[in-house]
C-alpha angles and dihedrals in degrees: 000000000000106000114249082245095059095043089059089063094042087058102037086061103056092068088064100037089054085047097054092046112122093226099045127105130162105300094071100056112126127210120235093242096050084051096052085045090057086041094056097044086053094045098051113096092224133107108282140163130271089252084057092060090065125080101177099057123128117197132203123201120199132177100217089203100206094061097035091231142122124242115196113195114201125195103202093208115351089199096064091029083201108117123035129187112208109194124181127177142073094301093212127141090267113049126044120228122237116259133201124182113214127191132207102227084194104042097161091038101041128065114199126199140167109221100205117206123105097306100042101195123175114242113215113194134179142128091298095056144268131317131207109191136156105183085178088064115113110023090319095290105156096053093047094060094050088060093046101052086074092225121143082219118041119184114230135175089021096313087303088119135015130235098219104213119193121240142156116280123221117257125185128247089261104050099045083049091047091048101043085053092052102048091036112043139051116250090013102138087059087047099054086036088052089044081046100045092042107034116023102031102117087013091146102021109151131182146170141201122231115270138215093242132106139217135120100207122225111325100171086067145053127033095309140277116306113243114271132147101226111100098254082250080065112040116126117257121210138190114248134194099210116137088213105125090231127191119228099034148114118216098327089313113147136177110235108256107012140097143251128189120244100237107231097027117074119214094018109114130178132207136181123210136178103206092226086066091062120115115268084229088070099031086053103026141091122347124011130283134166118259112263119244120224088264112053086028081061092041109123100224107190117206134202118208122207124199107219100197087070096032141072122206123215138172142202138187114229126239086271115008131122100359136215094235129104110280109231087238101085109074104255090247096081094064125101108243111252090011105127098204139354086271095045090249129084091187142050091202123142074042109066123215115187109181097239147091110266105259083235086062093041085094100056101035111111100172147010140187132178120267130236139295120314114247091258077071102026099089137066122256095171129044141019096312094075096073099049130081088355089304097330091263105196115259130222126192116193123183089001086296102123102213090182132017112262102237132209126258089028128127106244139184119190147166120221128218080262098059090255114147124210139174117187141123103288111230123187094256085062085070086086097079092053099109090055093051112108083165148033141142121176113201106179131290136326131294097180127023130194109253100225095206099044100019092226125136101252130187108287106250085245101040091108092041111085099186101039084042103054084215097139141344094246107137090204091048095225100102115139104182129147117309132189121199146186128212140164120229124188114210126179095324090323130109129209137199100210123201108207112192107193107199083204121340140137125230084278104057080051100048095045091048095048095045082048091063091048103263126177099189136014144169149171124266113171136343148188103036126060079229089061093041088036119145136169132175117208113218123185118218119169095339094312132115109234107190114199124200118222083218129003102253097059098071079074084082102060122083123243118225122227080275115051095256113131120244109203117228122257088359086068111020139020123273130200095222128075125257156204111216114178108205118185120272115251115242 
């Protein structure tokens, strides 16, 4: 729990962080003692409402005389001016009002406003001009007919906002099986784990010998070569089966350790390691790791290299994942009686998630990959960890709306209202910068730590500890399964969001591979399934969309239209799990 002392920083800064925002003017000053209200409703360990959970709102009340009704207009966050709640009716104790939940598909571009009077309209301004628009005007018909049209996204106000309806988001075969088994049977979870642990273990391994071939890749470009002992004229190549269209080789071949550009997407860049071929610097160097067995020693882990300086990174939760409820991990003592989830709240409604990139951001989207663990996962069952902050459940802002509380000792990676992007173990001091966040997803705790005294990325001080750590369900703790990873890398004044895709591997393997390609921070994200490691990268050539897999399989999770034609998930159509996208950054 944050101290009284520190929550007092974190709210007196917001008055100055709305202040300074570039889109804020008088109407959204907040008094100091609106601000401590809406502190102390965040701080109280009850069940509460999603508004609740918000300490930054500002809300706005208005009496639209001809229908004798209130209108209440909430900014989720004025400092990030991303996610917006609309909600008409009589507000008593005995009827509900209607809610709406509007986003600002241009939340750095596009101020928003409610002008109050007789007549409250909404003014919309960017660099095209200025939008009056009162989509509550007329019975309420246009936003009627955004609801109606059934889309997750519905234009309003000329496609200057979005009406966010809720639907239903696509789940695989195996997913929808795993979790009917867990909600419906006795003993599920250890079923599905069984199935996991014998079936599906090295279900995707993949591996490759060294071949004859040469070829060193692109050096002049990426975040720099990864750390192996062999001269760069020696390095092994192997044969991939990445769909990525890469620069520089010959049939899929690549050079361990190096990188290769993405043709057609400039400043994307992909890599392929073996952890045996890592340098014996890293393997036996700083921090503690377990040894590696043949296999996942073997194991081809392919990487995608972002430059940050030409990208934007966004996130969103899915319609159902990961959830705000309690996880099942935590004992059932810990939990405040009456209390629905560790935030106080098991449901964003009237908020709605979907699971999928704003049409108005589809353009400009280059790449996505999924997110992070459910809820059911994203809490510790075994360590110190139980017994703190309910059971210390991962937290995830989107749009500035925190959705669930950021905790200490976690692994984040976040967005701020600037565009910055930062990974690193969240303390409670970081909760300063809460009102600035527009995203964040923890995900565990840390594979790879900065080093304060040398700045370089060391062993996590639970990577070799599979229960403290969270880092799987094997009851014998020596899984090695799919994996999928994040890190950040600083070359020569660049920085760098890396993607790491482990075909098998343990926390080891990861942290070893990531420490071998210089980097300062990592941490996990999904693991298990291709649809929970899952990563494309869109690609436009001559006014087409070219999507391209990280690895075949999985293509299988996209949808096909009547057609053939191939509809990418979470660009075309809704997914219940959360998810990264990266858009290109606006000159």
């Amino acid at each position: 729990m944050m101290t009284n002392t520190l929550l007092k920083r974190v709210f007196q800064t917001v008055s100055l962080t709305i202040f300074l925002g570039l889109f804020c003017h008088a109407a959204w000053a907040q008094s100091d003692e609106v601000l401590e209200q809406q502190r102390v409703q965040y701080d109280e360990v009850r069940a509460k409402t999603i508004l609740e959970l918000q300490p930054f709102r500002h809300e706005t009340a208005v009496v639209l005389t001809d229908a004798d009704t209130e209108l209440r207009w909430v900014s989720m966050n004025p400092a990030i001016n991303g996610w917006f709640l609309l909600q008409i009716g009589t507000f008593d104790s005995r009827t509900a009002p209607t809610s709406y939940h509007i986003e600002n598909p241009n939340p750095t571009g596009q101020t928003v406003r409610l002008e109050t009077g007789p007549n409250p309209t909404l003014i919309l301004n960017d660099e095209t001009g200025t939008e009056f628009c009162a989509p509550w005007a007329d019975g309420q018909s246009a936003l009627n007919e955004a609801r109606e049209t059934g889309l997750p996204f519905a234009p309003l106000c000329g496609g200057r906002l979005y009406l966010r309806n809720q639907v239903s988001g696509s789940r695989t075969s195996l997913e929808r099986t795993a979790e009917f088994l867990r909600d419906h049977f006795w003993g599920g979870e250890t079923i599905v784990r069984f199935v996991r642990d014998s079936f599906f273990r090295d279900s995707q391994f993949e591996t490759s010998e060294e071949l004859e071939a040469t070829g060193f890749g692109r050096l002049a470009v990426g975040p720099g070569a990864a750390a192996i002992d062999a001269p760069l004229e020696e390095r092994p190549v192997i044969a991939t089966q990445t769909e990525l269209g890469l620069s520089g080789t010959d049939g899929h071949r690549m050079t361990l350790g190096l990188w290769y550009p993405v043709i057609g997407l400039p400043g994307v860049f992909a890599s392929a390691m073996q952890p045996k071929a890592i340098s014996e610097a890293v393997t036996q160097g700083p921090g503690v790791t377990s040894a590696l067995d043949w296999v996942e020693a073997r194991a081809i882990t392919y990487l995608v290299a972002f430059d940050l300086g030409r990208f934007d990174l966004n996130f969103a939760l899915g319609t159902d994942h990961p959830g705000l409820g309690w996880s099942p991990r935590p004992p059932s003592r810990i939990r405040p009686r009456g209390v629905p989830g560790p935030d106080g709240i098991n449901s964003p409604r009237p908020l709605v998630t979907l699971g999928m990139v704003n049409p108005a951001l589809a353009d400009r989207t280059v790449a996505v990959f999924t997110g992070g663990f459910k809820r059911a996962h994203g809490a510790f069952k075994w360590g110190d960890y139980i017994s703190i902050n309910f059971g210390t459940h991962y937290g995830f802002i989107e749009n500035g709306t925190i959705l669930s509380k950021l905790q200490p000792s976690l692994s984040t990676l976040y967005v701020l209202a600037d565009g910055t992007i930062g990974m690193k173990t969240w303390t409670e001091d970081d909760n300063v910068l809460l009102p600035q966040i527009r995203f964040a997803r923890q995900n565990g705790v840390p594979l790879l730590e900065t080093d304060p005294e040398t700045g370089l990325g060391v062993p996590g001080a639970l990577v070799t500890r599979w229960g403290p750590g969270n880092w799987s369900g094997s009851a014998d703790a020596k899984l090695r399964t799919l994996r999928a990873g994040a890190c950040l890398r600083e070359s020569e004044g660049e920085r760098y969001l890396i993607y790491g895709y482990f075909s098998t591997a343990t926390p080891s393997a990861m942290a070893r591979t990531f420490q071998a390609y210089g980097c300062k921070y990592a941490m996990l994200l999904d693991m298990n399934a291709l649809e929970h490691t899952y990563l494309a990268l869109y690609v436009r050539h001559e006014g087409d969309l070219l999507v391209e897999h990280l690895v075949p399989g999985m293509r299988l999770i996209d949808k096909k239209a009547r057609d053939g034609s191939l509809i990418p998930r979470f660009l075309g159509f809704v997914d219940n799990r959360d998810l990264f996208y990266l858009t290109l950054r606006e000159e």
